[in-house]
Every structure is written in structure tokens, then in C-alpha cells.
N, C-alpha and C positions, 0 to 999 in steps of 0.2 A: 335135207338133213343138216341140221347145225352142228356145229363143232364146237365143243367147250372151249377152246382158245377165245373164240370172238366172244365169249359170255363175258359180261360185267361184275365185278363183285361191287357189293358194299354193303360197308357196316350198317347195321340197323338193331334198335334198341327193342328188344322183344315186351309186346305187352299181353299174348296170351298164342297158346297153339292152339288148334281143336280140327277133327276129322269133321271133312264136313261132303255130306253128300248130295251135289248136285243131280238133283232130276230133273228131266224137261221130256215134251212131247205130250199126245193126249192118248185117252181112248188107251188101247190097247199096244198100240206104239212107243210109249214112255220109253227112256234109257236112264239110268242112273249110271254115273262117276264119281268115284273115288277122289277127293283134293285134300290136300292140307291146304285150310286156311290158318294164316299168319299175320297174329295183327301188331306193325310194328310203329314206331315216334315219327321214324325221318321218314321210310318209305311205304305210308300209308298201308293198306290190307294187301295181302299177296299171298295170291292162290297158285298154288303149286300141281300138277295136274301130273307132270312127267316128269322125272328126275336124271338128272344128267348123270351116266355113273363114271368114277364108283358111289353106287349108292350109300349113303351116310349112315343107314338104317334099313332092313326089313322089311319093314309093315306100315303104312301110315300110321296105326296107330303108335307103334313105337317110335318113329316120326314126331309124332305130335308132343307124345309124353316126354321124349327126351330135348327139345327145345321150347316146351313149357316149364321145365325145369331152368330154363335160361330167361325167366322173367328178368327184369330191369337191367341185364344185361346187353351187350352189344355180342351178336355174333354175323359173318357173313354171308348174307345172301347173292345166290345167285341168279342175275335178269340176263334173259335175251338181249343179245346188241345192239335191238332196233327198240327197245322198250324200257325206257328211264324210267322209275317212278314218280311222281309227282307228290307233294304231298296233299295225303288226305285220298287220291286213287285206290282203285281197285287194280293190281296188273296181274300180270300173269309171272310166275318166275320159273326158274330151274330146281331151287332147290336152295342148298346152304353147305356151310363149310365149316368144322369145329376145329 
């Protein structure tokens, strides 16, 4: 279990939200997940899977819609300690901070 202390913030300049759901597996096995993906300037796509609380929002989709609202704006997100974005990556994040 991670602790929000060690999580990283940074700014990042939002270019779009959208719920997005991951499925994987075959046959009758499949699993689908729930993610906010997040496509930002500085810290390339970030897909949000688990959100550190307190949660910012409800529902992913309210999630989404309320930080697609924050088009060309900077707001911050939150990455695990062991995972900087790169730019132009896919990472994983925590979440975000209004």
C-alpha cells in the first residue's frame, strides 16, 4: 500500500478527459476496468485506474467531465513515487488535485 506523502504532484496542461474502458482476456474470461484517461502537454497520457482519497469526484465519469472542463489549463496531477512521466508516455497516475 502507497501512501499519498510519497506521491508526486505536477502541473500538467490538460488536452482532453475521457472514460475509457479497458478490456483484456479472451473467450469467456475477459475483464473490463474502469480508467480515466488523461491526455496532457508536459506529462504525455495518464491513465488513472485507482484514485488516492480523498477522491476529487464520484464517478469517473464525473471525473472526466469535470477536468475536461480544464482544457488548456494547468491543473495537478498525481504520479506514484516510482513513476515520472516522460513526455509523449503512457503512465499510470493517482489521480489529480483542483
Amino acid at each position: 500500500e502507497y501512501s499519498q506523502k510519497n506521491a508526486i504532484d505536477k502541473q500538467c496542461t490538460i488536452i482532453s478527459a475521457e472514460v475509457f474502458n479497458k478490456r483484456s482476456g479472451t473467450g469467456g474470461l475477459s475483464t473490463s476496468s474502469t480508467e480515466l484517461k488523461i491526455r496532457t502537454q508536459e506529462c504525455g497520457t495518464v491513465y488513472v485506474s485507482k484514485v488516492l482519497s480523498p477522491s476529487p469526484a464520484g464517478s469517473w465519469e464525473e471525473m472526466a467531465a469535470e477536468l475536461d472542463g480544464y482544457r488548456g489549463e494547468q491543473v495537478v496531477l498525481v504520479f506514484p513515487p516510482f513513476q515520472l512521466p516522460a513526455e509523449g508516455d503512457a503512465v499510470d497516475g493517482y489521480g489529480y488535485r483542483l
